[in-house]
C-alpha positions in Angstrom: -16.7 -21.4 64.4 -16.7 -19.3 67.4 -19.0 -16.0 68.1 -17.5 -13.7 70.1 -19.2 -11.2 72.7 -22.0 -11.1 75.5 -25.3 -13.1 74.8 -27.5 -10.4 75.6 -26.5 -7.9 73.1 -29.2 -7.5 70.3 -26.6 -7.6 67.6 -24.4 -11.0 69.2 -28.3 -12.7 70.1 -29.0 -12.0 66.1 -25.9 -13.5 64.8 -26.8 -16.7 67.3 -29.6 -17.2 66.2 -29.7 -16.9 62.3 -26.1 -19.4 62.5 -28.8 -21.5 64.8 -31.6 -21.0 61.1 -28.6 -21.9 59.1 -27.4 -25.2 60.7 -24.4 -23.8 61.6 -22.8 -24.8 64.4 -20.9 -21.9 66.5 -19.9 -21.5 70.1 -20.0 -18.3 72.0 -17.4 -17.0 73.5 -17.9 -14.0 76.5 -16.5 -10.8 75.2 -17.0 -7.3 75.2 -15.7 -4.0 76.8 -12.1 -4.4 76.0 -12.4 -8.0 77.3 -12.1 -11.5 75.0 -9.8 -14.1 73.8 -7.0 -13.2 70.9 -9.8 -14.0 67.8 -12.2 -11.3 69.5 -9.2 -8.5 70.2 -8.0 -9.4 66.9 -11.3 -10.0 64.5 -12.9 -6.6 66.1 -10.3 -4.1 66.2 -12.9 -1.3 67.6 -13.7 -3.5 70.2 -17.4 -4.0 68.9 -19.5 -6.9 69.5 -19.9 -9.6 67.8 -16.9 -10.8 66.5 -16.5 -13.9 64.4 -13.8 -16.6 64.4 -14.1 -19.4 61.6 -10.4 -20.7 61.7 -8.1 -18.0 60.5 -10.5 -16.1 59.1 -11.5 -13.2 61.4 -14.6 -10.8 61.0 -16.9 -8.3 62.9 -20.4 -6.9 62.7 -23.3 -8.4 62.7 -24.6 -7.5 59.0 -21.4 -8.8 57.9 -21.3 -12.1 59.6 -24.7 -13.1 58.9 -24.1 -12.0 55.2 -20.1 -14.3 55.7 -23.0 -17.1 57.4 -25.6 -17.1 54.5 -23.0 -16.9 51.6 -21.8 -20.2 53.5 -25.2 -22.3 53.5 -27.2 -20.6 50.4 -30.7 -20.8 51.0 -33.7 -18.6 51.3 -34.6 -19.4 55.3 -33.4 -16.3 56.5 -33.2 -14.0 53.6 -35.8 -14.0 50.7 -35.0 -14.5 47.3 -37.6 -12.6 45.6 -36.1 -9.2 44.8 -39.0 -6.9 47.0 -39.3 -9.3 49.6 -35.3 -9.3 49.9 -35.5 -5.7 50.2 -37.7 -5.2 52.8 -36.2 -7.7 54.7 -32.9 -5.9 54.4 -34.6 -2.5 55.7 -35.9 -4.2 58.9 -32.5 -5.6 59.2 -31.0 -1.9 59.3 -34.4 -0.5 60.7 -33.3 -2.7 63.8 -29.9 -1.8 64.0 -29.9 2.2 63.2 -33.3 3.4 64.9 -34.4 0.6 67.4 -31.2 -0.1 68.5 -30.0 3.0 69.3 -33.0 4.4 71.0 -33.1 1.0 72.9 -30.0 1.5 73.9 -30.1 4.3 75.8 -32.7 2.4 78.2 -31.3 -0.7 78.5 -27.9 0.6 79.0 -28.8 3.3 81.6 -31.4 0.7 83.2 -29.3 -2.5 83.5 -25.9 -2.5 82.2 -24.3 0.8 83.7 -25.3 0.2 87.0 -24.6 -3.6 87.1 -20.9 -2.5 85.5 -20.9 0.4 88.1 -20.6 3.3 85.7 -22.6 6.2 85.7 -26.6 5.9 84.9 -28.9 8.4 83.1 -32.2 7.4 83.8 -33.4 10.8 82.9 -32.0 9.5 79.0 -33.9 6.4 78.9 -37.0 8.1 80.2 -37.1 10.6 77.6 -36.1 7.5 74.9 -38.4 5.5 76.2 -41.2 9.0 76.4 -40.5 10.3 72.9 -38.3 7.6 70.4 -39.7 4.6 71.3 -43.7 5.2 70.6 -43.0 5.9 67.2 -40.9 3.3 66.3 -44.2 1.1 68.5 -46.4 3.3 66.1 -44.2 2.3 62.9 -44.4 -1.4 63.4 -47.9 -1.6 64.3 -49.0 0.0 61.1 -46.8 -2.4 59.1 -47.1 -5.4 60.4 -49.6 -7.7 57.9 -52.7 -9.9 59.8 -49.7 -13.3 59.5 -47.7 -11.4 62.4 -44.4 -11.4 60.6 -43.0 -8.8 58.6 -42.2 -9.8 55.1 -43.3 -13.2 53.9 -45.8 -14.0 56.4 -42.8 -16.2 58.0 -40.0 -15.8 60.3 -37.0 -13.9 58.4 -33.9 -11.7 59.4 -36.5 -8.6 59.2 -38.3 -10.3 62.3 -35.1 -11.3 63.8 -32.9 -8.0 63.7 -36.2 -5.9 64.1 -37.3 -7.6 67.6 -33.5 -7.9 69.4 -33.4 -4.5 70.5 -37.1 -4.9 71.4 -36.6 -7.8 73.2 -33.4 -6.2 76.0 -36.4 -3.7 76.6 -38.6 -6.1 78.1 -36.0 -7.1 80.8 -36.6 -3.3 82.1 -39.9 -1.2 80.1 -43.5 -2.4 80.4 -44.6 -0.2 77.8 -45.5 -2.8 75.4 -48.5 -4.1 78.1 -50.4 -0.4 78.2 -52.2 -2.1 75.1 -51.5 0.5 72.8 -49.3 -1.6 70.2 -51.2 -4.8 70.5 -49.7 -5.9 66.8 -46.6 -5.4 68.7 -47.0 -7.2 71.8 -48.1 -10.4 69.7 -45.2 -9.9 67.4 -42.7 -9.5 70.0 -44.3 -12.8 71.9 -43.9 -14.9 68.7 -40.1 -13.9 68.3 -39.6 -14.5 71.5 -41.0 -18.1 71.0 -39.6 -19.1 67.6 -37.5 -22.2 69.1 -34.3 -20.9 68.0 -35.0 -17.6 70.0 -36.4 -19.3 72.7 -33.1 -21.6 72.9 -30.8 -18.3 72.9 -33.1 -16.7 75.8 -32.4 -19.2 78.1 -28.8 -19.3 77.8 -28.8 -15.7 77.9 -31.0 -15.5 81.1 -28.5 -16.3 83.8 -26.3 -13.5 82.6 -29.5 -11.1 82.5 -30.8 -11.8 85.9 -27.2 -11.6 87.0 -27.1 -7.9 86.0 -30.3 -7.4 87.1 -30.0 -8.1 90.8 -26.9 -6.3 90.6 -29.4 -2.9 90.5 
């Protein structure tokens, strides 16, 4: 099985890491802006990352990969059985990928990625993302976070998973989260961070993130 696109993308780092939960093994493969071996150019036809190879059969997204993933090793690790719990976890999943995401994005991106790709930067976009979108998602997940520090379950799920990833690329260029105003936060984000299959994807992913870096 073969994962398809660049480690430090919230979505491919989520897909890592819940095949990682599952005992599935998977290698990753670099792709990404128009760039990547046949299975990527021919299992994402939009060019979006990740892509996922499994022999012949050829699929993109991360929602659906991780739902191809589960289906393939049944179990409750990841995704809770119990029909509220399920639910919520489901929410955070899209919570992550439809509000963080996209207002991560646009710091990240103009931060990091466009000037280590030389293309043009707004900073004046990820200010005002990181000014007015990102304190009340902060706000959000510091009232809803229970006393366990985990957001359904009182244990690791997807909801911790796909809700942190965008969280996490801000940390590489936003200290917001040490003003102490979203303490709940801060400790949440840490113990992502350090679950051991997080940890594991981090530092293969750090070479490629300090290499953009000092590119700025």
């Amino acid at each position: 099985m073969i994962i398809h696109g660049a480690r430090p993308s919230p979505f491919v780092r989520k897909v890592i890491v819940f095949a990682a939960e599952k005992g599935i093994a998977a290698e990753v493969e670099a792709a990404g802006f128009g760039r990547g071996a046949e299975g990527y150019q021919k299992g994402s036809p939009f060019g979006k990352i990740p892509a996922l190879e499994d022999g012949d059969f050829l699929l993109c997204d991360s929602s659906a990969i991780i739902t191809y993933m589960d289906a393939l090793r049944p179990g409750e690790e990841m995704i809770p059985a119990e029909p509220k719990a399920r639910a919520r976890t489901i929410w955070f999943e899209e919570f992550g990928d439809t509000i963080v995401q996209p207002a991560g994005q646009k710091i990240f991106f103009n931060r990091v990625v466009a000037k280590a790709m030389k293309v043009p930067q707004d900073l004046g976009a990820a200010d005002k993302a990181e000014a007015e979108e990102m304190p009340r998602i902060y706000d959000y997940l510091e009232g809803v976070l229970p006393d366990s520090g985990w957001l359904v379950e009182d244990r690791f799920t997807l909801a911790d998973l796909a809700a942190a990833c965008p969280i996490i690329n801000l940390g590489y260029c936003s200290d917001q989260l040490a003003t102490g105003r979203w303490p709940k936060v801060a400790a949440w984000i840490e113990a992502v961070k350090a679950w051991p299959s997080v940890a594991e994807a981090l530092v293969l992913e750090a070479p490629i993130v300090e290499g953009m870096i000092a590119k700025n």
